[in-house]
TORZANU-963127 format. One line per field, with one value per residue (C-alpha): residue number from 1; residue in three letters; x, y, z. Coordinates in nm, 4 decimals, decimal comma. Example, Ala and Ser with C-alpha at 12.3 -4.5 7.8 and 13.67 -1.06 7.14 Angstrom:
num	(1/2)
residu	(ALA/SER)
u	(1,2300/1,3670)
v	(-0,4500/-0,1060)
w	(0,7800/0,7140)
//
This chain:
num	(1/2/3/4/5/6/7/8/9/10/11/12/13/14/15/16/17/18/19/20/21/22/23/24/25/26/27/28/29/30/31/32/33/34/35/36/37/38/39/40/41/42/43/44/45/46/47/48/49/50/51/52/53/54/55/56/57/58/59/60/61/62/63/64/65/66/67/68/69/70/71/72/73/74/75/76/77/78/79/80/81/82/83/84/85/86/87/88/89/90/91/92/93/94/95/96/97/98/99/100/101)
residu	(UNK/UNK/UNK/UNK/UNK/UNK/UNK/UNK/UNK/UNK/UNK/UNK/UNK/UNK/UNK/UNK/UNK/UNK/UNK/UNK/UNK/UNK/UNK/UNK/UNK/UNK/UNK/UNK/UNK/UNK/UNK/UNK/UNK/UNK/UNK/UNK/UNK/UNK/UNK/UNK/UNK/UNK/UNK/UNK/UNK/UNK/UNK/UNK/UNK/UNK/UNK/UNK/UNK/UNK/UNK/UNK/UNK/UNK/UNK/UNK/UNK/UNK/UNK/UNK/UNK/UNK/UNK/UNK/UNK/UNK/UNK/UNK/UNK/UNK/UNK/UNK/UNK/UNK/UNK/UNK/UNK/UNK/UNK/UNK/UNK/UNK/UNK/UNK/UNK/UNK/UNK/UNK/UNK/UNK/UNK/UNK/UNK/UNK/UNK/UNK/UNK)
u	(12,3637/12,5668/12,6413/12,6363/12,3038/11,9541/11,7482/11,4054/11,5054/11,5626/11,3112/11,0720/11,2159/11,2687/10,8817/10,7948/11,0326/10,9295/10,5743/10,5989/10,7806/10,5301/10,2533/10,3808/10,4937/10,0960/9,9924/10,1549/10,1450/10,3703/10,6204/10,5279/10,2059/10,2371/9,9621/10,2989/10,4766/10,0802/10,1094/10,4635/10,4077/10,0505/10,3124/10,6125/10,3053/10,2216/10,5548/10,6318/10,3054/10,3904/10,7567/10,5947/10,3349/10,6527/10,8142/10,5457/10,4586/10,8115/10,8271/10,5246/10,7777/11,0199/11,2118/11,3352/11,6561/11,4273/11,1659/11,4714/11,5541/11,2370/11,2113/11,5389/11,3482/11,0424/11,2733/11,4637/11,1573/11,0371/11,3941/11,3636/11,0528/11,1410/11,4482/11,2067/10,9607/10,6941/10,6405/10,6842/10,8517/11,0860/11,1747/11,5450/11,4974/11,2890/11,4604/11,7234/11,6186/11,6718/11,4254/11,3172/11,2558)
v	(8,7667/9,0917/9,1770/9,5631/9,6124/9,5905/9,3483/9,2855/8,9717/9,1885/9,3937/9,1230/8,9853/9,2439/9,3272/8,9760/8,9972/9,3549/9,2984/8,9291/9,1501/9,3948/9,1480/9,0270/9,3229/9,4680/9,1468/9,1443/9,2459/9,5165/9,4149/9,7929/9,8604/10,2355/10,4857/10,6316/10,3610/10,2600/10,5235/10,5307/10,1620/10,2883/10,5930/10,3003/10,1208/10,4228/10,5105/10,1713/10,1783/10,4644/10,3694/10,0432/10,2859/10,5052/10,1525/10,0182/10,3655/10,4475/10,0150/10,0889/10,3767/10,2085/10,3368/10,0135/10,2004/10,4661/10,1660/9,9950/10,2393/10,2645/9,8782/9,9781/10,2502/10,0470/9,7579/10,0272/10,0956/9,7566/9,6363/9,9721/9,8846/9,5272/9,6372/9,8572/9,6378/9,7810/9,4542/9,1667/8,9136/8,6513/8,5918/8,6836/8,5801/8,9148/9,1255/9,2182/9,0401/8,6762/8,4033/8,3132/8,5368)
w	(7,0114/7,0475/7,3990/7,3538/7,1586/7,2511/7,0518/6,9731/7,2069/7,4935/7,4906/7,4796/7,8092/8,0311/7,9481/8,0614/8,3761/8,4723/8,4182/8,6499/8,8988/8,8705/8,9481/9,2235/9,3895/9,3290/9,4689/9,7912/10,0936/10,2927/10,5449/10,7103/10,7849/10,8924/10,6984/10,5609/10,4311/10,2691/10,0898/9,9855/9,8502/9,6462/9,4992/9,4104/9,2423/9,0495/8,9155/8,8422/8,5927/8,4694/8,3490/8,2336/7,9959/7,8771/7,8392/7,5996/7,4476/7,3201/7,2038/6,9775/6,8333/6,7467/7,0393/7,1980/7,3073/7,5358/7,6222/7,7766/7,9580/8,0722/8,1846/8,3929/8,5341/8,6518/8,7551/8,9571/9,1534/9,2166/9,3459/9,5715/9,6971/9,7654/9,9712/10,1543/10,2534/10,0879/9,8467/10,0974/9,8047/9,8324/9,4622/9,3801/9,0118/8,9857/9,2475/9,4979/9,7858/9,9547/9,8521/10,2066/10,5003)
//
């Protein structure tokens, strides 16, 4: 497979990662419990749909190049969010953060 080109492959995986990582960042809890980080965690949640939508909207184009970038996007968030404590994971397969806490 050629390093510097984005395959049907790829996009195929990074919607099965960023969708997993999406699950589990929905399904968990928050680290911070203050109203303000609530809500900051429900907005995360709602970009990170969003990008997932332009993600699968521009695949059903043709677009893979724009729904890759879109994948990054989403991913982007959820590794954000992770950092932040607002998704209280322990999976560093799926994001930035240590497996055990």
């Amino acid at each position: 497979m050629n390093q510097d080109q984005i395959t049907l492959e790829h996009i195929k995986k990074y919607f099965s990662v960023t969708k997993k990582a999406y699950d589990m960042a929905k399904g968990s809890g928050s680290r911070l419990n203050s109203e303000d980080m609530l809500l900051a965690r429900n907005d995360f949640l709602d970009m990170i749909s969003r990008y997932i939508t332009d993600a699968e909207h521009f695949n059903s184009l043709g677009n893979i190049v724009d729904a890759f970038a879109a994948l990054n996007y989403a991913h982007g968030w959820l590794d954000a969010g992770a950092r932040l404590g607002l998704f209280d994971v322990h999976d560093s397969t799926l994001f930035t953060v240590d497996d055990a806490e």
